[in-house]
Each structure stands twice: as structure tokens, then as C-alpha cells.
Backbone as a chain_set.jsonl record, in Angstrom:
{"seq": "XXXXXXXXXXXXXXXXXXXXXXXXXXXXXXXXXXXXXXXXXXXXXXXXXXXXXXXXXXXXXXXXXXXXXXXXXXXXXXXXXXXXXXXXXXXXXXXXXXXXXXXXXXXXX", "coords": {"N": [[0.846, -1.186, 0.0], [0.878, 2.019, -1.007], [1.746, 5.518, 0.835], [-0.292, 8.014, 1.114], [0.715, 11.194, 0.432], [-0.468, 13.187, 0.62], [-2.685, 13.03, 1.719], [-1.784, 12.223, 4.533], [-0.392, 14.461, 5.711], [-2.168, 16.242, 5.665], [-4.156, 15.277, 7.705], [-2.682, 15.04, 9.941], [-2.036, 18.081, 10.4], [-4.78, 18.879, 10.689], [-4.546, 17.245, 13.23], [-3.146, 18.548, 14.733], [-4.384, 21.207, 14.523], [-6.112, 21.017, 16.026], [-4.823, 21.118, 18.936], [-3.568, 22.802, 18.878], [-5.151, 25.427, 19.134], [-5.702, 28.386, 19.522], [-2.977, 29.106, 19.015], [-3.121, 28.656, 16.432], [-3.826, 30.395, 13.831], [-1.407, 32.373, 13.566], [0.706, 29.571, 13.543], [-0.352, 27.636, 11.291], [1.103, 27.917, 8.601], [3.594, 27.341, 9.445], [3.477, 24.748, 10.415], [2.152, 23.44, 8.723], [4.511, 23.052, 6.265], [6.131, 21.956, 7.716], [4.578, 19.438, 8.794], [3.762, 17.982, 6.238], [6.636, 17.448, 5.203], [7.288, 15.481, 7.101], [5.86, 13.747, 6.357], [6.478, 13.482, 4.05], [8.937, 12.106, 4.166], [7.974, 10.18, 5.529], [7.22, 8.321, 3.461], [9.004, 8.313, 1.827], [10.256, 6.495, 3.31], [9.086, 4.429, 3.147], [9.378, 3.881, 0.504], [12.197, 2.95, 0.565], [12.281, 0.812, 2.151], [10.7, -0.912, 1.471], [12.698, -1.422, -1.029], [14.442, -2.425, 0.25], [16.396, -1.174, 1.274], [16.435, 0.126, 3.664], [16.707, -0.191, 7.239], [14.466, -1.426, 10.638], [15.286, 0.195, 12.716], [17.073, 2.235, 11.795], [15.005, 3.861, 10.265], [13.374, 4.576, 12.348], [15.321, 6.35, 13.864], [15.831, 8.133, 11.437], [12.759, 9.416, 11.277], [13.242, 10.314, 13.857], [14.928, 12.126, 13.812], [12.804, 14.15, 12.162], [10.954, 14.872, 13.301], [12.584, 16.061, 15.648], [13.176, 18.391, 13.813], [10.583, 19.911, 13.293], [10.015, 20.223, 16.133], [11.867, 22.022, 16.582], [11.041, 24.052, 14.954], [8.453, 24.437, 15.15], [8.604, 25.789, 17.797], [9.946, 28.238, 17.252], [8.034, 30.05, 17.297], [6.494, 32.406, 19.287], [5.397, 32.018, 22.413], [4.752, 29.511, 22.563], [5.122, 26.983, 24.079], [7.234, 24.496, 24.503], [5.63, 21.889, 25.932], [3.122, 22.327, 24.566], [3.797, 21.969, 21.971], [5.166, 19.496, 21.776], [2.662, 17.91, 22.849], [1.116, 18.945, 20.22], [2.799, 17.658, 18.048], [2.856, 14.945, 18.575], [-0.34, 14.051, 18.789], [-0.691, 15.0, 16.024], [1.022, 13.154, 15.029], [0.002, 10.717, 16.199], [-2.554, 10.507, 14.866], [-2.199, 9.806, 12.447], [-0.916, 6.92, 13.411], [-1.774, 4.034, 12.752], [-2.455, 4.201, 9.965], [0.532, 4.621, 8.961], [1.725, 2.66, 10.043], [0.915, 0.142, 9.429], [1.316, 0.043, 7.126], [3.44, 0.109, 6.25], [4.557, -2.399, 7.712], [5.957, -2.063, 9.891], [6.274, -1.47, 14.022], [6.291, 1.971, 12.872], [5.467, 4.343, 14.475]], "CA": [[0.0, 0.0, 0.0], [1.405, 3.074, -1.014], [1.443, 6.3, 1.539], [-0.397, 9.08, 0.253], [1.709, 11.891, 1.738], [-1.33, 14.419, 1.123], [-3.642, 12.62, 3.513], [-1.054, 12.173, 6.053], [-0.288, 15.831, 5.889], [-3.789, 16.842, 5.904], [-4.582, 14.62, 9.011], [-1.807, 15.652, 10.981], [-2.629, 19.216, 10.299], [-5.953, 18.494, 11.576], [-4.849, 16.623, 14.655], [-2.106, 19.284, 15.555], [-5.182, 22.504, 15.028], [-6.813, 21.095, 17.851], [-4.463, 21.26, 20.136], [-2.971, 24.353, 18.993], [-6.194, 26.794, 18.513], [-5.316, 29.807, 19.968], [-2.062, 29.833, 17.945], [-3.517, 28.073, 14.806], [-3.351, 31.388, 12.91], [0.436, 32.314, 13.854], [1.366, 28.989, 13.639], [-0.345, 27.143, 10.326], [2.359, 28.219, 7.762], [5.086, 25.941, 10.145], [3.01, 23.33, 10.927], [2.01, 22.841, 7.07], [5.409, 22.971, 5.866], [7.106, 20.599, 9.086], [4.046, 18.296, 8.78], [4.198, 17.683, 4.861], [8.093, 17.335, 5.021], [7.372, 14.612, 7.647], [4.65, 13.015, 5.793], [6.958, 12.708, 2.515], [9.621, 11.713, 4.627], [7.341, 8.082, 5.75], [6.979, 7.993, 1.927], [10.719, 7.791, 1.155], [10.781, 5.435, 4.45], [8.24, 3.02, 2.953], [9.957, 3.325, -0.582], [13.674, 2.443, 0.959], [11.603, -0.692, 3.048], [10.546, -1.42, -0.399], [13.885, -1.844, -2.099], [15.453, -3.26, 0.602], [17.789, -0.044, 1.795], [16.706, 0.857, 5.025], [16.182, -0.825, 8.573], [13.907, -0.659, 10.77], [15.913, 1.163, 13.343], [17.446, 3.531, 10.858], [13.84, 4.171, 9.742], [12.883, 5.254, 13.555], [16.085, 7.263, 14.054], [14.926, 9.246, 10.407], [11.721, 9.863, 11.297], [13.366, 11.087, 14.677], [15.054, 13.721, 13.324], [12.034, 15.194, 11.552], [10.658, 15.251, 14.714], [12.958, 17.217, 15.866], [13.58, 19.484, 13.037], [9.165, 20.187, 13.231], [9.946, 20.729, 17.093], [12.371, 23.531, 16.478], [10.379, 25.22, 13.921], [7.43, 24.938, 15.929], [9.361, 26.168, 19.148], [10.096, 29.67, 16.931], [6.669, 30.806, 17.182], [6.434, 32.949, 20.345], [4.224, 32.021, 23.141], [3.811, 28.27, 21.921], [5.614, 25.846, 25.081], [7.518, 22.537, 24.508], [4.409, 21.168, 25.983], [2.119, 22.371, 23.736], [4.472, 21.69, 20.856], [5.139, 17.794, 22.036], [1.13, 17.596, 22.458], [0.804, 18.802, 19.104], [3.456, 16.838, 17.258], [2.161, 13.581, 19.196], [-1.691, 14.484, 18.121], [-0.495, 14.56, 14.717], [1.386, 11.287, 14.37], [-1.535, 9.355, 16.4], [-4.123, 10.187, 13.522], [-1.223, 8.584, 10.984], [-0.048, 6.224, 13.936], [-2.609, 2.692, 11.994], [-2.049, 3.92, 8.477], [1.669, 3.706, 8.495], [2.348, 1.236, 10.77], [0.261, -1.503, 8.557], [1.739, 0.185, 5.564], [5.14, -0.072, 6.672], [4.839, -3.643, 8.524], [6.801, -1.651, 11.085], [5.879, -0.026, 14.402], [7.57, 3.224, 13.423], [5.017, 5.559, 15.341]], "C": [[0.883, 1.238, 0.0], [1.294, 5.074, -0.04], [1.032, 7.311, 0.788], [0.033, 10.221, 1.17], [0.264, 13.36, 1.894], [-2.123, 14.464, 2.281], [-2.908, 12.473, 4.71], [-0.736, 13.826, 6.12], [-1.557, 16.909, 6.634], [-4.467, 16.61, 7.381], [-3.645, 15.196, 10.043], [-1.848, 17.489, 11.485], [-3.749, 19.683, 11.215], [-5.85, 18.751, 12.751], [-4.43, 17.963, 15.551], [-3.293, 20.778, 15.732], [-5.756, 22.084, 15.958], [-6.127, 21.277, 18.865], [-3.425, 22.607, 19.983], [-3.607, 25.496, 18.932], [-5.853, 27.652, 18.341], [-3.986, 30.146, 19.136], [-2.226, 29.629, 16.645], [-2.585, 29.513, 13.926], [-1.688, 31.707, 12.66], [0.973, 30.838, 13.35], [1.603, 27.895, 11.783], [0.318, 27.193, 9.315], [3.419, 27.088, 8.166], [4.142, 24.72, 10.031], [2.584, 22.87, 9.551], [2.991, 22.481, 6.492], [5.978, 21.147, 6.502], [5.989, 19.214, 8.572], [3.95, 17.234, 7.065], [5.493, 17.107, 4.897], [8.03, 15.326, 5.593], [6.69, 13.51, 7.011], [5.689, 12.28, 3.831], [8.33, 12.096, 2.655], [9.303, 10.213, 5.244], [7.273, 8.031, 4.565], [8.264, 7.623, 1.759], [10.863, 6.687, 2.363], [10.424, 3.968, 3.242], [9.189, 2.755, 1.816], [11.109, 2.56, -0.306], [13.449, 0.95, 1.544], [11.628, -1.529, 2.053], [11.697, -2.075, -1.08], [14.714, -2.163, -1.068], [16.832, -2.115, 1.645], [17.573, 0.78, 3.094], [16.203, -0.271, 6.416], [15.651, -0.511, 9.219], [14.183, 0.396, 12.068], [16.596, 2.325, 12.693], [16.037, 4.083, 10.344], [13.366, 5.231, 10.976], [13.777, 6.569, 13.552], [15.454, 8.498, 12.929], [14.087, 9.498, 11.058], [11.702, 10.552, 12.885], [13.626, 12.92, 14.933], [14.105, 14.584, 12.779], [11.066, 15.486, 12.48], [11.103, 16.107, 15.206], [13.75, 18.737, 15.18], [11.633, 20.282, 13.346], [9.254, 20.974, 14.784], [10.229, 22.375, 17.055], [11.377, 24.247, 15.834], [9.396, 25.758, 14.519], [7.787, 25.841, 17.194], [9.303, 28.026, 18.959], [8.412, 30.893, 17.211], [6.341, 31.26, 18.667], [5.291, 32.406, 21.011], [4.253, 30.674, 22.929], [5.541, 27.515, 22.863], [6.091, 24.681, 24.323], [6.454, 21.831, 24.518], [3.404, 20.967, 25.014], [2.471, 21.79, 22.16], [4.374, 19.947, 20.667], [3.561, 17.398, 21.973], [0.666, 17.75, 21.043], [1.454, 18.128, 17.855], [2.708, 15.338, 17.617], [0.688, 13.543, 18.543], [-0.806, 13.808, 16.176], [0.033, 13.036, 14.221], [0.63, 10.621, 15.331], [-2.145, 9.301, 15.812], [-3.189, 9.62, 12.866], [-0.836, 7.247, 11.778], [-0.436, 4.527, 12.926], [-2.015, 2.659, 10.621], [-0.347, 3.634, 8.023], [2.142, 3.019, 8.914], [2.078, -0.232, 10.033], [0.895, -1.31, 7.056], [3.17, -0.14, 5.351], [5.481, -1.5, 7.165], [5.692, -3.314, 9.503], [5.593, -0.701, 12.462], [6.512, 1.181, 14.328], [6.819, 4.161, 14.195], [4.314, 4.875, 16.457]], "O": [[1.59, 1.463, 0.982], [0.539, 5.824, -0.659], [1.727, 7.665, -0.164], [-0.198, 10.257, 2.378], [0.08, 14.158, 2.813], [-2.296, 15.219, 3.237], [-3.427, 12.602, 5.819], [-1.199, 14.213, 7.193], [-1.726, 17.751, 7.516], [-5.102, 17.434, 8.039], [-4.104, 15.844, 10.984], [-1.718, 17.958, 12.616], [-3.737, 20.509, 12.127], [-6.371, 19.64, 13.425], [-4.97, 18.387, 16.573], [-3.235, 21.43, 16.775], [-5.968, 22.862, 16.888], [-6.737, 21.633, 19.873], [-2.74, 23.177, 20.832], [-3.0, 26.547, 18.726], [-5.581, 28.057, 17.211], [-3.848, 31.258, 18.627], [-1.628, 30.26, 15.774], [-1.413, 29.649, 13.576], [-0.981, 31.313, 11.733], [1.901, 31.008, 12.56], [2.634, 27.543, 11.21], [0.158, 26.099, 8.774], [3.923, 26.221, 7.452], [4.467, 23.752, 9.344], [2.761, 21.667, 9.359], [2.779, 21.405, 5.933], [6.115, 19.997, 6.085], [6.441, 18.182, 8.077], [4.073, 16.013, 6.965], [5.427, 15.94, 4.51], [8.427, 14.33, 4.987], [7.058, 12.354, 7.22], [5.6, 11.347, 3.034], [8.925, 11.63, 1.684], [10.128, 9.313, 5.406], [7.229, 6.801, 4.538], [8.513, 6.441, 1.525], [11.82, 5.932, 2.188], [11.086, 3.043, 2.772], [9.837, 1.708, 1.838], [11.17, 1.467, -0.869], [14.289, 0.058, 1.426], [12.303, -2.527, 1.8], [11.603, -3.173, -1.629], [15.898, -2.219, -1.401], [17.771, -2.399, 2.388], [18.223, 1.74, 3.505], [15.275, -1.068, 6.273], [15.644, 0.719, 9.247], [13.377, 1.281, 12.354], [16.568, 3.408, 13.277], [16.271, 5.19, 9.86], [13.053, 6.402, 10.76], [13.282, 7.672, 13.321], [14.817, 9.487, 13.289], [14.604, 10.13, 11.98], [10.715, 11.153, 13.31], [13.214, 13.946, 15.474], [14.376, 15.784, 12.817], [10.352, 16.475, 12.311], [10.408, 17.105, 15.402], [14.445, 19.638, 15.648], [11.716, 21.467, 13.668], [8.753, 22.093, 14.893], [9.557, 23.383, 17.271], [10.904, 25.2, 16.455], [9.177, 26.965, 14.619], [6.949, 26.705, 17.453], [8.929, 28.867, 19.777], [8.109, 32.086, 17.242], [5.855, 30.351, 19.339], [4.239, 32.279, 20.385], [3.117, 30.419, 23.328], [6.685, 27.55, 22.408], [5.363, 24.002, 23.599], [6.1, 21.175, 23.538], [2.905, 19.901, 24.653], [1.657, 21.307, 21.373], [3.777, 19.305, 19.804], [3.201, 16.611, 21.097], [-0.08, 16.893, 20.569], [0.841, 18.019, 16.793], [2.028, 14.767, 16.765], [0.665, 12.803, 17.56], [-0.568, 12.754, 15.585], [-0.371, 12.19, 13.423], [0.748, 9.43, 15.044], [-2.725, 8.22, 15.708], [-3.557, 8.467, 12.64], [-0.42, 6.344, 11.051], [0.519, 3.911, 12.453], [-1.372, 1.746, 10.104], [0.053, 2.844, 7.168], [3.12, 2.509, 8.367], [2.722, -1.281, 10.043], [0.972, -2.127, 6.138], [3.779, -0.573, 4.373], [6.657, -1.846, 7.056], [6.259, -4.248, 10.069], [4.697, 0.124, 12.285], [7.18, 1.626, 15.262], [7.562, 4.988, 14.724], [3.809, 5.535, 17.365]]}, "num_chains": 1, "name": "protein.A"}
């Protein structure tokens, strides 16, 4: 099954405006960008699974870092806590956590 990176983008988007309301406005620009990036970043996971060129601990570690590249970015936006940041990164990859875990045959989220 192939990841469609729009719907994971879209969903994560989603998950993360709920728990960011109050900064939505300020913030939707980052969080579209970071969450897309991340979303086409399980796409190149699955493809590399695919052909054989990645493991699935090198898969986690990746998809760590874009974690914490999404943190920072999110972090820049005045007023907006670690907390709230980690709640809203987390939010987002629980609505994707089913679709790429079965798509991947990995738990990566």
C-alpha cells in the first residue's frame, strides 16, 4: 500500500489545530510545511523498506530527526511551550499512527 503523503499531511494538520487553537493562525504556515516534510519523509521510508535499503531502526532514528527538526520550527513561534508543541506533534502522528504502521509492517510511530 502506497502512503499518500497528502492525507497524512492533511490529518496531521488536523490533529495538531486542535491542540494548537489559539495559535492556529500564527502557527499554520510551520506546521504545514514541518508536517508535509514529515509526511513525505514516511513515503521515502516506505519506498527504501521497499527496495530493501533501510532498517527498521534507521527508519525510527529518520523519522526522529524530523521530529525534531518540526519541534524547532514549531518552538520559533512565540508564546507556543515545549508542551504544547510535544502535544501537538504527538496528536499529529496518532491520527497517521494505523495507516503507516500496517503500511510499513513496522511499528515506526
Amino acid at each position: 500500500m502506497a502512503i499518500d503523503v497528502t492525507k497524512l499531511a492533511q490529518d496531521m494538520l488536523s490533529a495538531a489545530k486542535g491542540v494548537l487553537t489559539e495559535k492556529w493562525p500564527e502557527i499554520e504556515d510551520y506546521a504545514e510545511t514541518e508536517f508535509k516534510s514529515i509526511a513525505e519523509n514516511i513515503a521515502m521510508i516506505e519506498r527504501m523498506k521497499l527496495m530493501g535499503k533501510i532498517t527498521e531502526e534507521k527508519a525510527r532514528l529518520h523519522l526522529e530527526i524530523q521530529k525534531n527538526s518540526a519541534r524547532t520550527v514549531l518552538l520559533t513561534v512565540e508564546g507556543l511551550g515545549i508542551l504544547a508543541v510535544e502535544q501537538a506533534i504527538n496528536a499529529a502522528l496518532g491520527v497517521i499512527r494505523d495507516t503507516v504502521n500496517s503500511a510499513l509492517g513496522w511499528t515506526l510511530l
